[in-house]
PABA-357300 format. One record per atom (N, C-alpha, C): atom name; x, y, z. Coordinates in steps of 0.1 Angstrom, whole numbers. Layout:
<nodes>
<"CA"; <X; Y; Z>>,
...
</nodes>
This chain:
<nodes>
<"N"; <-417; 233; -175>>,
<"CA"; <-408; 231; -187>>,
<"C"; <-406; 245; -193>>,
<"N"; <-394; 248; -195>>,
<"CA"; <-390; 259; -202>>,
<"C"; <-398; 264; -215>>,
<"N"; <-403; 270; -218>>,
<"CA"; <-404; 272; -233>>,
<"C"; <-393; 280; -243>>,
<"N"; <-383; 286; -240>>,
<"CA"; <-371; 290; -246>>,
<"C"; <-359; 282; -244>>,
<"N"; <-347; 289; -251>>,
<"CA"; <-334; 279; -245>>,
<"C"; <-326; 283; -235>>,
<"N"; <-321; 277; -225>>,
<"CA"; <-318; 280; -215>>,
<"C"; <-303; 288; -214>>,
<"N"; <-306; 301; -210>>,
<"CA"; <-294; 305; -213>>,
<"C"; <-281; 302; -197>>,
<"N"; <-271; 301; -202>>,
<"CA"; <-259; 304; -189>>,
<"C"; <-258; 313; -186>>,
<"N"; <-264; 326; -177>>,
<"CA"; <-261; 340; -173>>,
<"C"; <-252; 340; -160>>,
<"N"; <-247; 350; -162>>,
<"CA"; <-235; 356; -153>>,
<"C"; <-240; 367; -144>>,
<"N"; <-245; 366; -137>>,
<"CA"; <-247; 374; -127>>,
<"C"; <-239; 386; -121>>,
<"N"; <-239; 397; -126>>,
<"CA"; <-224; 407; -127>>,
<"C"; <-231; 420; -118>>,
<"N"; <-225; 421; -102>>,
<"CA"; <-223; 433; -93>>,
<"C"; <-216; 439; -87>>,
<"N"; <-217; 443; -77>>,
<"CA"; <-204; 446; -66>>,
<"C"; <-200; 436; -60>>,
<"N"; <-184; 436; -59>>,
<"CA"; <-180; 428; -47>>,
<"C"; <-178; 437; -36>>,
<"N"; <-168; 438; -41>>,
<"CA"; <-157; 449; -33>>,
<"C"; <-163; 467; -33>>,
<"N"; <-169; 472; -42>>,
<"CA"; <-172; 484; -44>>,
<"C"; <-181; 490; -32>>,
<"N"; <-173; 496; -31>>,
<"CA"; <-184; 503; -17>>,
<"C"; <-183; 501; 1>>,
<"N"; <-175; 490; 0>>,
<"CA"; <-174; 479; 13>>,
<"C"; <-163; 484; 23>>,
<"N"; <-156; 492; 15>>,
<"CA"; <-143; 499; 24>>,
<"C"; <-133; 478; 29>>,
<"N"; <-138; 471; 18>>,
<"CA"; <-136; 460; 23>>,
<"C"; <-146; 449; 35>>,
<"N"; <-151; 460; 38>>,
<"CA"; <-154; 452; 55>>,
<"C"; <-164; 438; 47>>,
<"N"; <-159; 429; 54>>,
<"CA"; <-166; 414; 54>>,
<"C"; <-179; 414; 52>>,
<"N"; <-191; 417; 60>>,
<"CA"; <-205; 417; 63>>,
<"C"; <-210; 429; 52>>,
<"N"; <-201; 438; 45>>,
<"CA"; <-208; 441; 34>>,
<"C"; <-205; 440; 23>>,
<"N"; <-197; 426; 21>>,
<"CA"; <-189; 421; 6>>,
<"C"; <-201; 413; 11>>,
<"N"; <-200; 406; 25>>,
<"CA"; <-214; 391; 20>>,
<"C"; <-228; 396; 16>>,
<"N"; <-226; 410; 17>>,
<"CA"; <-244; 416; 19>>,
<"C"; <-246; 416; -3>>,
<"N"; <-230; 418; -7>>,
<"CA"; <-232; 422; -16>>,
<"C"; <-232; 409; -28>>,
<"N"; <-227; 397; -19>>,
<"CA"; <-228; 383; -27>>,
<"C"; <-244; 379; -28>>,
<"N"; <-246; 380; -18>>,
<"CA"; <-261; 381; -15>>,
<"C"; <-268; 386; -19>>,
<"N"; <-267; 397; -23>>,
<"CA"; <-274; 400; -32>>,
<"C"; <-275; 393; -49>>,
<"N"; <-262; 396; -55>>,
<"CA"; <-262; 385; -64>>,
<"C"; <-270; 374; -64>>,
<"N"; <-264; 369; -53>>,
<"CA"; <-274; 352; -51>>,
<"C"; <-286; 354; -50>>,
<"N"; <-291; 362; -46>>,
<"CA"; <-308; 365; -46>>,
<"C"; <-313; 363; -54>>,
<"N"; <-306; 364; -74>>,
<"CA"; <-307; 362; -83>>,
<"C"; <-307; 351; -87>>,
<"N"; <-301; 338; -84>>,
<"CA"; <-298; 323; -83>>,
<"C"; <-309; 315; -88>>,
<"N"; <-319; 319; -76>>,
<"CA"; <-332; 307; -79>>,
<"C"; <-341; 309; -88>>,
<"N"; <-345; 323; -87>>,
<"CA"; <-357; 328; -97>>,
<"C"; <-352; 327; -114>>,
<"N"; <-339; 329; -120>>,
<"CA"; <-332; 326; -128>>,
<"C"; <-332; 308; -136>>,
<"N"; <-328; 301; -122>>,
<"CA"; <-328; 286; -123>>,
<"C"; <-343; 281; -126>>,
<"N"; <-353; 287; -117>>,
<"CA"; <-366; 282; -118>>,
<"C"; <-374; 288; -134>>,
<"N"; <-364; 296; -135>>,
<"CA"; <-369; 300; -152>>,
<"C"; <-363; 293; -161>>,
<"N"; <-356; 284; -161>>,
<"CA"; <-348; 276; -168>>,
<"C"; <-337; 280; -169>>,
<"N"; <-329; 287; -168>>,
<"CA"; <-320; 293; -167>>,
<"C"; <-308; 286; -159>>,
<"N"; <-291; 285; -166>>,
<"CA"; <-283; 284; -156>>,
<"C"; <-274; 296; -151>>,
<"N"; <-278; 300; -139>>,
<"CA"; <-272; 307; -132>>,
<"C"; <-257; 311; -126>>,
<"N"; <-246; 317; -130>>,
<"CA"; <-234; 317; -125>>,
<"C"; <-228; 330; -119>>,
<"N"; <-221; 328; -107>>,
<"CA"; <-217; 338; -103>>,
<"C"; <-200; 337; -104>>,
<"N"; <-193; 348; -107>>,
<"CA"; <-173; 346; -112>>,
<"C"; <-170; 345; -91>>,
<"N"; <-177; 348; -88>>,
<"CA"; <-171; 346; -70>>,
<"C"; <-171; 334; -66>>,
<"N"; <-177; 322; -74>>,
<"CA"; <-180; 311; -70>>,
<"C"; <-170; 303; -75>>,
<"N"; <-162; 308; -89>>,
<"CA"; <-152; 300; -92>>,
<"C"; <-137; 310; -86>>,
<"N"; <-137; 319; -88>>,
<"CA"; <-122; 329; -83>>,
<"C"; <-121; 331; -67>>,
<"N"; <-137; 330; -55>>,
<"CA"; <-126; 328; -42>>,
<"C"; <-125; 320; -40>>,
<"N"; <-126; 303; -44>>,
<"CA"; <-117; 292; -37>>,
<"C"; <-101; 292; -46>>,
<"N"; <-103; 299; -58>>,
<"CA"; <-87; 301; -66>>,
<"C"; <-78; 310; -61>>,
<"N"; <-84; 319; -53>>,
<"CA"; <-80; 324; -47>>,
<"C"; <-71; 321; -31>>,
<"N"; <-80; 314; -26>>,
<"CA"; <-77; 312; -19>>,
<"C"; <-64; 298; -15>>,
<"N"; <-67; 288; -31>>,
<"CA"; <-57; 278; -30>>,
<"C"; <-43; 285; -42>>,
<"N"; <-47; 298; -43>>,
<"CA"; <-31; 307; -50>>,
<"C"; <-23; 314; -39>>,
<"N"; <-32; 306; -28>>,
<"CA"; <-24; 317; -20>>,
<"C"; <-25; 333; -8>>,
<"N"; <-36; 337; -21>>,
<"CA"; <-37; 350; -13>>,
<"C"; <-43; 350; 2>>,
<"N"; <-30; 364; 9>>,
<"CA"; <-40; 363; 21>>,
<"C"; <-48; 375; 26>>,
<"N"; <-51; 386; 18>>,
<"CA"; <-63; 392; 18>>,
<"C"; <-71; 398; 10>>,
<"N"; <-82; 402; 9>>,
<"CA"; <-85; 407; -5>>,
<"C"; <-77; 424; -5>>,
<"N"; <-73; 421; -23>>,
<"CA"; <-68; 429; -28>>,
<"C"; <-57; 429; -28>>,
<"N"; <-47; 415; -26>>,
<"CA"; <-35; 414; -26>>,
<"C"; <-28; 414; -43>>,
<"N"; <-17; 408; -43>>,
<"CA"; <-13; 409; -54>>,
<"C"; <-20; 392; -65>>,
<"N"; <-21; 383; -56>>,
<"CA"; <-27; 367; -55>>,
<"C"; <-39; 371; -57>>,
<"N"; <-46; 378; -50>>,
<"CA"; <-59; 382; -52>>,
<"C"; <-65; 389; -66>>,
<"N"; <-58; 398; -69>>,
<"CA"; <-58; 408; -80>>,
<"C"; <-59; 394; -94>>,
<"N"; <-46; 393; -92>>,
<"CA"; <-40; 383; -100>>,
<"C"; <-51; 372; -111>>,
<"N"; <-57; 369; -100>>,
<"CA"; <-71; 358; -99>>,
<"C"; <-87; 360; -105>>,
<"N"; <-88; 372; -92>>,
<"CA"; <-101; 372; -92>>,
<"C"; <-109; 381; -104>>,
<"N"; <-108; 389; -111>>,
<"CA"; <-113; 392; -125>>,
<"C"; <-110; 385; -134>>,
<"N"; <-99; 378; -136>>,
<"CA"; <-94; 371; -148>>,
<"C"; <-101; 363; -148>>,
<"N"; <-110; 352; -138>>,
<"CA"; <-115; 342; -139>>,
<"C"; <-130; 346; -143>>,
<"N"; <-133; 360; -140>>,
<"CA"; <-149; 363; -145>>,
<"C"; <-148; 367; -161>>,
<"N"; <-137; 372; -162>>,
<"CA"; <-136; 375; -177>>,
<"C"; <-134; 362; -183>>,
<"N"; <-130; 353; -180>>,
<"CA"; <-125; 342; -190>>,
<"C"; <-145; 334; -188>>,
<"N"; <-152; 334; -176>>,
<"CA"; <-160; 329; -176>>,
<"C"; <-170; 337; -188>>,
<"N"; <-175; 348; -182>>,
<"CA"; <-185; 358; -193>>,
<"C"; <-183; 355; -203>>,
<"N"; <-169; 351; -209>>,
<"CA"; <-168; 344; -228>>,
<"C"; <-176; 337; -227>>,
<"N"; <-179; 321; -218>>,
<"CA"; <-184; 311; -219>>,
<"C"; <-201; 314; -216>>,
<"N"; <-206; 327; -212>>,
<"CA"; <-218; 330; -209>>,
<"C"; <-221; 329; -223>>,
<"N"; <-240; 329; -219>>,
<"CA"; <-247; 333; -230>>,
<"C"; <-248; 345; -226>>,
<"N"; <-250; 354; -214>>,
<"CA"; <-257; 367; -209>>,
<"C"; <-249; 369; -199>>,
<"N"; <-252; 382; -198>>,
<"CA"; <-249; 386; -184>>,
<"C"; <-261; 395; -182>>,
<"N"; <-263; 396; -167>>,
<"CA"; <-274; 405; -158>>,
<"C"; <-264; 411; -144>>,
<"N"; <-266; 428; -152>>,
<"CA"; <-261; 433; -143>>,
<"C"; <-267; 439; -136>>,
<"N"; <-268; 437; -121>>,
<"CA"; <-275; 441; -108>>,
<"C"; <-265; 447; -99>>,
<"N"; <-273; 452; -90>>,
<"CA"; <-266; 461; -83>>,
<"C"; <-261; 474; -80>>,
<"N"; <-255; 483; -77>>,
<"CA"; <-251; 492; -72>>,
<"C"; <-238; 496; -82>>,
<"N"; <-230; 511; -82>>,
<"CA"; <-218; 513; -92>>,
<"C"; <-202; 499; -87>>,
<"N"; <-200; 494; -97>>,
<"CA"; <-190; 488; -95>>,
<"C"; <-184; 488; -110>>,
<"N"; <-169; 492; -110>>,
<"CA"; <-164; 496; -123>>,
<"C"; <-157; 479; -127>>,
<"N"; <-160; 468; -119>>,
<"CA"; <-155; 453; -122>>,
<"C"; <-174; 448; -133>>,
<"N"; <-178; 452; -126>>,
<"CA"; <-192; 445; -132>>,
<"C"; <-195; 450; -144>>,
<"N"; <-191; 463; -143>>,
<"CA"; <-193; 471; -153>>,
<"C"; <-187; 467; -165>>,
<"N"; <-173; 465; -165>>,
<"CA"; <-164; 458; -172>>,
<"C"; <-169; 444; -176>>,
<"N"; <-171; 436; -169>>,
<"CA"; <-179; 423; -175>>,
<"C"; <-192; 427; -184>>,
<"N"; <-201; 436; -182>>,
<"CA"; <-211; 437; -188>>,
<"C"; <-205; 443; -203>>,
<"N"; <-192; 453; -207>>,
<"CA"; <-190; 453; -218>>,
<"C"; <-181; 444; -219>>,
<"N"; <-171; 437; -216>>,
<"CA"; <-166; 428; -219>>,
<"C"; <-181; 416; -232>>,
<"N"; <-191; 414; -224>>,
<"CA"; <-200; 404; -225>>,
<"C"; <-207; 413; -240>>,
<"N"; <-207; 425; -241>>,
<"CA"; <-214; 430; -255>>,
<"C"; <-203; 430; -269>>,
<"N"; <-192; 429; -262>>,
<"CA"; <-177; 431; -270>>,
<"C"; <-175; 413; -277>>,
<"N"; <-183; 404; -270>>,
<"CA"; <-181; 393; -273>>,
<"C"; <-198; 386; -280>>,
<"N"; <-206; 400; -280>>,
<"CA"; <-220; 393; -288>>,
<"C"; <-226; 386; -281>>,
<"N"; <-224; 387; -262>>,
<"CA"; <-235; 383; -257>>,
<"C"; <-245; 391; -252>>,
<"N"; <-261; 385; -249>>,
<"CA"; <-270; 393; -244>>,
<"C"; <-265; 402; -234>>,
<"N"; <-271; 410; -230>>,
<"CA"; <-271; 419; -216>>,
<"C"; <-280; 425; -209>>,
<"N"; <-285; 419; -198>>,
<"CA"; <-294; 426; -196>>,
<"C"; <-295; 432; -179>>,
<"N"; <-302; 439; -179>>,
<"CA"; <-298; 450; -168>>,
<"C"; <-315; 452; -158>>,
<"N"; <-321; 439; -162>>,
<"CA"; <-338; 441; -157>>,
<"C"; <-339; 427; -157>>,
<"N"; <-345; 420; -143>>,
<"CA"; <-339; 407; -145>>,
<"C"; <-354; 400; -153>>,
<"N"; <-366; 410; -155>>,
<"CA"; <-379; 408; -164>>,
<"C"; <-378; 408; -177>>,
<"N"; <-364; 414; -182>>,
<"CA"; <-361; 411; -195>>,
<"C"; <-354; 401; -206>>,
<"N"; <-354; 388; -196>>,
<"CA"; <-344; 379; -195>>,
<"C"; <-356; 372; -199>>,
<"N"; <-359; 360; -212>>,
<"CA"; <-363; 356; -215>>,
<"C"; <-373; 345; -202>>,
<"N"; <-385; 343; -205>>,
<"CA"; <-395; 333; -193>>,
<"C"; <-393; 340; -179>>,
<"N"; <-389; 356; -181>>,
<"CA"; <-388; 358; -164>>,
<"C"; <-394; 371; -165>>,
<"N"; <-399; 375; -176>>,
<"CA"; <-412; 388; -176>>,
<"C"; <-422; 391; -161>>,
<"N"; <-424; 378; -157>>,
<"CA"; <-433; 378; -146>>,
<"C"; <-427; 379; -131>>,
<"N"; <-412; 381; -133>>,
<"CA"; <-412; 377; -122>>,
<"C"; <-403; 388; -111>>,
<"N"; <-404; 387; -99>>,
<"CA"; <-403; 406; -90>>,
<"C"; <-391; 403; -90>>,
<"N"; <-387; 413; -93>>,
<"CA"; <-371; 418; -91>>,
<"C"; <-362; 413; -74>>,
<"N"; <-354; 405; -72>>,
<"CA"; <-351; 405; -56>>,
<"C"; <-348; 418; -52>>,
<"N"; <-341; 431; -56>>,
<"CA"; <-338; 441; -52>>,
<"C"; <-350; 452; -51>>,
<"N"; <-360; 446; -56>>,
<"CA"; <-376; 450; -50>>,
<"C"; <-385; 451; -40>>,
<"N"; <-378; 435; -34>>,
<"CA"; <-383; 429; -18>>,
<"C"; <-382; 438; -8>>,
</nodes>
């Protein structure tokens, strides 16, 4: 049982940054995010990533690759409009000027931010996935 209140955090890193696009290093980099998923959940925490809601919108708007104009269109608007509805965000990862932008977006709207995933309330104890 939780002893604090459970916050909704947003999970904010690279998608695209760095990948030259290529497939197996956008999934290396969702993955990474998601590594974040459980240890968050098992802290009471609800966990959200903006890729989980913007590439199936993506993909039923139409677009047919990343970085199209459908794509563009979609896929940040839907992490901005979500981060309002966060309590937090936790930004992990590597430079991405999209994550980056959600993490001020998310201080511009008075939510937490945090950038250490041990500073996140009930998760002091627990090893960072980008540690492993």
């Amino acid at each position: 049982m939780a002893d604090h209140a459970a916050l909704m955090i947003l999970i904010a890193g690279p998608y695209r940054s760095g990948t030259g696009d290529d497939p197996a290093k956008i999934a290396a980099n969702v993955h990474l995010m998601e590594s974040y998923v459980l240890p968050l959940f098992n802290a009471g925490h609800l966990p959200v990533l903006g890729e989980w809601l913007a590439l199936p919108m993506v993909d039923l708007a139409g677009s047919k690759r990343i970085g199209d104009e459908i794509f563009n269109a979609v896929f940040h608007p839907i992490a901005e409009r979500l981060v309002i509805r966060c309590d937090a965000v936790l930004r992990v990862g590597g430079p991405s000027a999209g994550a980056d932008q959600m993490l001020e977006l998310a201080k511009a709207h008075g939510r937490q931010c945090f950038e250490r995933l041990q500073d996140i309330p009930n998760c002091s104890e627990l090893i960072d996935p980008q540690e492993y």
